[in-house]
Residue, then its C-alpha position, 0 to 999 in steps of 0.5 A: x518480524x516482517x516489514x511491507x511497503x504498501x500500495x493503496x487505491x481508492x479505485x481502479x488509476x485513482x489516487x494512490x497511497x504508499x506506506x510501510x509498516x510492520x503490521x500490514x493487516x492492522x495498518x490496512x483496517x486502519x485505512x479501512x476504517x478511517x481512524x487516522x486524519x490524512x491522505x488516505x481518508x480525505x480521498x477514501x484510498x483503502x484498497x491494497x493493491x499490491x505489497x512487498x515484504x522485508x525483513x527489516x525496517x531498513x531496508x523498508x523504508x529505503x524502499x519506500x524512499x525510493x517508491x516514493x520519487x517514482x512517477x505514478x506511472x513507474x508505481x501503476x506499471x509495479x502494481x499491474x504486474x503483480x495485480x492486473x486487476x487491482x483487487x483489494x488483497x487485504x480479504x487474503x491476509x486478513x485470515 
């Protein structure tokens, strides 16, 4: 089973939400649909932005622990590599 950590937008440098999962797919429509009370509906952050993937929960979470201290800058400049122009990618694991 994989394991991703998780970067969600609302919009191009607005408010960002990081997570883990092991449902990467699952856990964006949920965002997306806005099924669960929190961070993520009050500010409509539902577009993924960029995603790592892991083997195991552990080492997951360890990333998204330390994610979590980076200043938003350290996570935008992440993200810009991977994403310039800060699409949503879930349309291309939603398959």
């Amino acid at each position: 089973m994989a394991y991703c950590v998780y970067l969600l937008a609302s919009k191009k440098y607005g408010p960002l939400y990081l997570g883990v999962t092991n449902d990467i797919v699952r856990r964006t429509y949920e965002h997306k649909s806005k099924v669960v009370a929190g961070f993520s509906k009050r500010y409509s952050v539902d577009r993924l932005v960029w995603y790592e993937i892991y083997d195991d929960p552990i080492t997951a979470i360890t990333r998204e622990k330390e994610l979590k201290k980076w200043r938003r800058e350290w996570k935008i400049r992440l993200r810009e590599e991977k994403n310039p122009e800060w699409i949503d990618l879930y349309p291309q694991i939603a398959v």
